[in-house]
C-alpha positions as CSV (number, residue, x, y, z in Angstrom):
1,X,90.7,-72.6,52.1
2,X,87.5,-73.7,50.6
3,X,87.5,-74.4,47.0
4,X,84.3,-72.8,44.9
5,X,81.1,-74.4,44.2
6,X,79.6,-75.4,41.5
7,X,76.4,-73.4,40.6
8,X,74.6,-76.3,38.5
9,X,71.2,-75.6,36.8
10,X,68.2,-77.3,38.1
11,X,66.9,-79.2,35.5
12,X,63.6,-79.5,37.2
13,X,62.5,-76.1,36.4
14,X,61.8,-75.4,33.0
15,X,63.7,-72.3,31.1
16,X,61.1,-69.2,30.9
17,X,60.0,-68.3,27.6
18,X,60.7,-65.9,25.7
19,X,58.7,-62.8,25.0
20,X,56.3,-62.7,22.5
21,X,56.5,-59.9,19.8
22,X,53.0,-57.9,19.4
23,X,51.6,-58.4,15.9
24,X,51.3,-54.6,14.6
25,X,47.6,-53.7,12.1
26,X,48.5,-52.5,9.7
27,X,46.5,-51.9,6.8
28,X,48.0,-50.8,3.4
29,X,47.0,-48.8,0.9
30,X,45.3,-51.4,-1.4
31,X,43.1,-51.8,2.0
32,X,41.9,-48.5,2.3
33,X,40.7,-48.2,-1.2
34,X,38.8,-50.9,-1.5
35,X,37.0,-49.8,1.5
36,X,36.4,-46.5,-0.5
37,X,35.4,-47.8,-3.3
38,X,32.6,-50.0,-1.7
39,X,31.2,-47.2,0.4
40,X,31.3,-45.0,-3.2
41,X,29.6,-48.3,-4.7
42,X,26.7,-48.7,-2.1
43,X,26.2,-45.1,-1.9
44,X,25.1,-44.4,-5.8
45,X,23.4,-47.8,-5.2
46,X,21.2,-46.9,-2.8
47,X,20.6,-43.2,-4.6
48,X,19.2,-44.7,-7.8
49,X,17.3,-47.5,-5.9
50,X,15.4,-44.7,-3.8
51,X,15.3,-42.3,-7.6
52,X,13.7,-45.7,-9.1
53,X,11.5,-46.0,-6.3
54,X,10.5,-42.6,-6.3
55,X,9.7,-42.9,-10.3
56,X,7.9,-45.8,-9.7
57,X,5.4,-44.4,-6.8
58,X,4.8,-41.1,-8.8
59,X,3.9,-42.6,-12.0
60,X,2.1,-45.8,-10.0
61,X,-1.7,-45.3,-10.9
62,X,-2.4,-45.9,-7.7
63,X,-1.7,-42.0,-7.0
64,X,-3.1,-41.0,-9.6
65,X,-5.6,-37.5,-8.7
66,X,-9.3,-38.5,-9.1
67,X,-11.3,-36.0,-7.3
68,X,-11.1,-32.8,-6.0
69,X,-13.8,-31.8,-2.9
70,X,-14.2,-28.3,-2.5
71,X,-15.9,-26.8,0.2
72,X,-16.9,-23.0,1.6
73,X,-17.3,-21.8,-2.1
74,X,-20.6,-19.9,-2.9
75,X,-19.7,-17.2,-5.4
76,X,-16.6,-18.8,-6.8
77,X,-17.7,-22.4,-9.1
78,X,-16.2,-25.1,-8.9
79,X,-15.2,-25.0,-12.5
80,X,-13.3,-21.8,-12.1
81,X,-11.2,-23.3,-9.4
82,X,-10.3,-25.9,-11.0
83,X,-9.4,-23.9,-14.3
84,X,-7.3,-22.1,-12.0
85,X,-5.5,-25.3,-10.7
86,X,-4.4,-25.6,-13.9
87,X,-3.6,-29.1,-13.4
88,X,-3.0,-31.9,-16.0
89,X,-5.2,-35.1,-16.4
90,X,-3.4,-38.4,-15.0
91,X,-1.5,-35.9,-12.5
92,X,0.1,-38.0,-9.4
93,X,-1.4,-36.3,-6.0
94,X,2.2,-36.9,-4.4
95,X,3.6,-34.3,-7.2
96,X,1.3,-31.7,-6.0
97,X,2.6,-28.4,-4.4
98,X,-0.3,-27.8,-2.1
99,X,1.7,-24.1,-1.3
100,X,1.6,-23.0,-5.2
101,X,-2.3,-24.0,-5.8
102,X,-3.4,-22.1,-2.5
103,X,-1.3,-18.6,-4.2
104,X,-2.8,-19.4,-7.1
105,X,-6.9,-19.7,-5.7
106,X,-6.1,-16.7,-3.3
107,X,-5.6,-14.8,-6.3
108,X,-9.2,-15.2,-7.0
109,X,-11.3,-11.9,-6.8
110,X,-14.2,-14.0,-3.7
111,X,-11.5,-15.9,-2.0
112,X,-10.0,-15.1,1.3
113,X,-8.4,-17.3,2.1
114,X,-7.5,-21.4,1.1
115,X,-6.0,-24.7,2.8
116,X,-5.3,-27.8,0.6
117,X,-4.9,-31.0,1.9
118,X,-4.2,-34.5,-0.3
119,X,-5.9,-37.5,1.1
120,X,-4.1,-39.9,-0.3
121,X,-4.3,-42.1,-2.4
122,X,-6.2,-40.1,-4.8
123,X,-8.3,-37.0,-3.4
124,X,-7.5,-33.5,-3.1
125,X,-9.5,-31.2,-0.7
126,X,-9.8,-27.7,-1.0
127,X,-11.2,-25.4,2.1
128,X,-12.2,-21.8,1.1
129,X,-13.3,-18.8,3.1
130,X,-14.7,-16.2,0.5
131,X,-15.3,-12.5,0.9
132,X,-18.2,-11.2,2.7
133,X,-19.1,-8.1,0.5
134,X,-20.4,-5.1,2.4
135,X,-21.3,-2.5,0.0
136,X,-20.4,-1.2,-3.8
137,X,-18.0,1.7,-3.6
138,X,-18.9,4.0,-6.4
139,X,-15.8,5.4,-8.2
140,X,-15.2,6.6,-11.6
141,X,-14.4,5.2,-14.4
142,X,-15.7,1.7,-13.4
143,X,-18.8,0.9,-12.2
144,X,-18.0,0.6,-8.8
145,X,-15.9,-1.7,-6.3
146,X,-17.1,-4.3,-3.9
147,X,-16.0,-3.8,-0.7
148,X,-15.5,-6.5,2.7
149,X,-16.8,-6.0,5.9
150,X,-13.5,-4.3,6.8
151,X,-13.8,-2.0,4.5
152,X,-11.3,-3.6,2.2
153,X,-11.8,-3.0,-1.6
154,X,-11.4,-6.6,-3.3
155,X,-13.1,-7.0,-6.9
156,X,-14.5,-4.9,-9.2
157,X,-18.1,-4.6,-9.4
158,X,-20.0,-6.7,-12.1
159,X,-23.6,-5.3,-13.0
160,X,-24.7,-9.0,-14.6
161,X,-23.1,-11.2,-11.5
162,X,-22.9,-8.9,-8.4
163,X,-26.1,-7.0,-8.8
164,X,-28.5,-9.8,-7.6
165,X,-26.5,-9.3,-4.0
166,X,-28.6,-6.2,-3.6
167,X,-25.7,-4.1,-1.8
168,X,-25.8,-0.7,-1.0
169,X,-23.7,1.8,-2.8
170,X,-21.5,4.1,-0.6
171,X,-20.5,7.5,-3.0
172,X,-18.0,10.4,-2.4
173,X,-15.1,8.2,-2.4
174,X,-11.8,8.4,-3.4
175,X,-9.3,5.2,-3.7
176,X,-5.7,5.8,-3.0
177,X,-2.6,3.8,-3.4
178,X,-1.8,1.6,0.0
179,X,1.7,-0.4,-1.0
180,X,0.9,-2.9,-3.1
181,X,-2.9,-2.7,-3.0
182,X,-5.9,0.1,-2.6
183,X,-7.9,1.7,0.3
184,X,-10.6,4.0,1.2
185,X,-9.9,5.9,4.1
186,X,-11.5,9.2,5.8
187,X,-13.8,9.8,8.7
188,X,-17.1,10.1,6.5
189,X,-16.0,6.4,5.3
190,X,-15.4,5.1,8.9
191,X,-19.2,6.7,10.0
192,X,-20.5,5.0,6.4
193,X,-18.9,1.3,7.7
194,X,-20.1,1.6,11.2
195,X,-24.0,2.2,10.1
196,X,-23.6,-0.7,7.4
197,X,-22.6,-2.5,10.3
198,X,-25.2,-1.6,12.7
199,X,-27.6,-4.1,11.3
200,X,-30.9,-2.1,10.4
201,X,-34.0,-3.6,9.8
202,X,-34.3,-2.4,6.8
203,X,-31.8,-2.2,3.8
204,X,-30.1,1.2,3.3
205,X,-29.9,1.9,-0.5
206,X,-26.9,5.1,-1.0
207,X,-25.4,6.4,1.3
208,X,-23.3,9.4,0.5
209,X,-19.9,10.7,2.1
210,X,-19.0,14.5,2.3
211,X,-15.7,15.0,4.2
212,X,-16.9,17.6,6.5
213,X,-20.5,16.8,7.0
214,X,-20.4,12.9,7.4
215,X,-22.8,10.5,5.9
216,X,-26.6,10.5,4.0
217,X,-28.3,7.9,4.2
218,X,-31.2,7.3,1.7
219,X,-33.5,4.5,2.8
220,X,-36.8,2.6,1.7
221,X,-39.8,5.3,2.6
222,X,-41.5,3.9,6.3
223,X,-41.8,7.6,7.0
224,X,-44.7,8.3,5.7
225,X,-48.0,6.4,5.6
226,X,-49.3,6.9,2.3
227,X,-46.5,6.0,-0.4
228,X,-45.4,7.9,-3.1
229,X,-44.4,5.5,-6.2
230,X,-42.8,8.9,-7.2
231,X,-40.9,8.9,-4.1
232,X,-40.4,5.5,-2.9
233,X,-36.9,6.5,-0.4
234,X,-36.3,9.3,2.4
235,X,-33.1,10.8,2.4
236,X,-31.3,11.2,6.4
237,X,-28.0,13.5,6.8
238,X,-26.7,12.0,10.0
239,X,-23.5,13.4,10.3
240,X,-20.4,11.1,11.8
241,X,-22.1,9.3,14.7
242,X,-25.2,9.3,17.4
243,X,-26.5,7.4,14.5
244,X,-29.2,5.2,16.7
245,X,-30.1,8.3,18.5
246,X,-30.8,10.0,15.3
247,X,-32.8,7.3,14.1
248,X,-35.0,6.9,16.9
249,X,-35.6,10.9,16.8
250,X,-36.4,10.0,12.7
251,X,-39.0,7.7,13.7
252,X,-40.4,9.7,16.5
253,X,-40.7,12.9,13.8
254,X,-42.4,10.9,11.6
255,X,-45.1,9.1,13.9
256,X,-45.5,13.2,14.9
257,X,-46.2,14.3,11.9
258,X,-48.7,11.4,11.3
259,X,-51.1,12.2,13.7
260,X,-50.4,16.0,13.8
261,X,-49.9,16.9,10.3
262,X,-50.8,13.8,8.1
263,X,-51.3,15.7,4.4
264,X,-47.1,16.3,5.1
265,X,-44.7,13.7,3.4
266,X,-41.4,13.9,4.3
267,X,-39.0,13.7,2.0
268,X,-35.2,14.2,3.7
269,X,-34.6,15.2,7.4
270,X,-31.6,16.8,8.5
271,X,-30.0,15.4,11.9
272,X,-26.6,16.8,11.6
273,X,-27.6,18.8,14.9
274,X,-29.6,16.8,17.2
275,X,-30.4,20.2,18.8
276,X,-31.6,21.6,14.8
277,X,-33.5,18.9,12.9
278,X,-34.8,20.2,9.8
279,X,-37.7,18.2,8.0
280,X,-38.0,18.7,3.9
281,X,-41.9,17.7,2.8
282,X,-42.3,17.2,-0.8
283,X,-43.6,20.7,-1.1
284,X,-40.5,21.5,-0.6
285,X,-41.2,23.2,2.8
286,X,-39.1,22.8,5.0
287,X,-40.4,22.3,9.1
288,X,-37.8,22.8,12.3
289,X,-38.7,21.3,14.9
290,X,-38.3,23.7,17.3
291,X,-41.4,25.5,15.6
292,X,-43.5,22.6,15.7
293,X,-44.0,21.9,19.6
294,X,-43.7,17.9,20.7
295,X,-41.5,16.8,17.7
């Protein structure tokens, strides 16, 4: 019987190593505030840096305002917009709130409407679209109220400042509440815009609304030939429409009445009824024009 054998090591292959233990991260708690406190530190750093630099730039001369350009501004002055600006000498043009200065120039009676726009470093411009009056509604107690070619009443009428605009007055009005602001609003007011409207050759003076008859016109006399400093207008009821019809079949009356009965002046002709035209003379006869044949 075989005796065991001996298992010897071999000694020409090294021992393997042992394992290595893993190195865990941790990171305590003094770690974690420090890190805190740093990001706290840079933050409020970098806050008053940009406040500083913000200081600086606004009260830097180099923004200073200088000039204000206005354009599109015929009945408002210049002086009055600025006065309404309201703004301070040595104002930066970076502190400017372009939204509040528009509100406050579109509160101006002319103005309809207002863009500002800086152009840095130092110049504010100022775009205006004003009001295009129409006519002069005439309503008591005030002297009357200019209204927009929309028919939108927008300023009170001012005898020493508005007058030179030579506007017509439209009368037989009546302003009611619309929210927050003021209309006029009726059929004999629609027929009294559309004939302002219509671009006439010649300039209509009154023109007066009556709710169930429509409009009358009163216009410079080129009815009659020979004029009248006594009577320097002609008065025409036209009713609610047909209105170049019925001014053609004015003029035709009048040329009429020219060649056929010259030692008539006309004073106010009735074309309510296209199919009953009455003529008034100053001799307070009145012609229809079925009686006189051709007119």
């Amino acid at each position: 019987m075989k005796a065991n054998k001996k298992i010897t090591p071999n000694r020409y292959k090294p021992a393997p190593k042992p394992p290595r233990a893993k190195r865990s991260l941790k990171v305590t708690v003094p770690d974690q505030w420090t890190r805190w406190i740093g990001g706290i530190s840079l933050t409020i750093a970098l806050t008053a840096l940009a406040i500083y630099a913000h200081d600086f730039i606004l009260q830097s001369g180099y923004f200073t305002l200088k000039e204000v350009h206005i354009q599109g501004n015929r009945m408002t002055t210049k002086q009055e917009i600025i006065d309404t600006l309201g703004l301070e000498p040595g104002t930066s043009l970076l502190s400017v709130n372009t939204g509040l200065l528009e509100k406050k120039i579109q509160s101006m009676p002319w103005v309809a409407s207002v863009t500002l726009d800086r152009n840095l470093p130092d110049k504010l411009n100022i775009l205006i679209s004003e009001q295009s009056a129409l006519a002069v509604a005439g309503i008591e107690p005030v002297a009357g109220i200019l209204i927009n070619t929309h028919g939108k009443p927008f300023k009170e009428y001012d005898v020493k400042t508005d007058a030179a605009l030579g506007l017509p007055t439209i009368q037989g009005l009546t302003l009611e509440k619309n929210g927050t602001g003021y209309r006029f609003k009726g059929r004999a007011f629609q027929a009294a815009l559309d004939i302002l409207q219509m671009g006439l050759s010649y300039d209509i003076q009154t023109i007066t609304c009556h709710a169930h008859m429509g409009i009358t016109i009163e216009v410079p006399d080129h009815y009659n030939v020979l004029l009248d400093p006594e009577q320097p207008s002609v008065r025409l009821k036209l009713g609610f429409d047909r209105f170049e019809e019925k001014l053609a079949r004015a003029g035709r009356i009048a040329s009429y009445m020219e060649t056929h009965i010259p030692q008539k002046r006309i004073y106010s002709m009735d074309l309510y009824d296209m199919e009953n035209i009455f003529v008034k003379t100053t001799d307070n006869e009145t012609l229809h024009n079925n009686l006189e044949k051709g007119v």
